[in-house]
Phi, psi and omega in degrees: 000204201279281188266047127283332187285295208286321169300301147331283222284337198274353180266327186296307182296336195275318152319289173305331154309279205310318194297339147270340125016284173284323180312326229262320171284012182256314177320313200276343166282347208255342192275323176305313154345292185274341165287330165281354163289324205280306190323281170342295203292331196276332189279323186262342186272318173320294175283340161300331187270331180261022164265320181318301181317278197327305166329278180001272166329284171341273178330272205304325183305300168334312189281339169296324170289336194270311171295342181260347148319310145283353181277310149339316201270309200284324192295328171298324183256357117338311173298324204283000000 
């Protein structure tokens, strides 16, 4: 009868509702996911690049120190 059909179609819109529901909170886990995967990779690509950076530095300080370390050594011994 009437409102049994009316009673159907409203369980029937209340199913197709949740069930999307569950899709759209099943999209927003997987998007979360993947967005906390990109952070991680953005994060490690990061530090990898600025430990790379640092070496560098290192390196070119070193080799700077060492030179004026001999640029010294010869001035000292110019003086004497």
């Amino acid at each position: 009868t009437k409102v049994k059909e009316h009673y159907d179609r409203s369980l029937d819109r209340a199913l197709r509702s949740e069930h999307e529901n569950v899709q759209m909170r099943s999209e927003l886990k997987a998007m979360e996911l993947r967005k906390g995967r990109e952070v991680e990779t953005a994060r490690a690509e990061a530090i990898a690049t600025a430990a790379t950076f640092r070496g560098d530095v290192q390196q070119r300080l070193a080799k700077q120190t060492a030179r004026a370390e001999e640029a010294e050594k010869e001035r000292d011994e110019a003086r004497a």
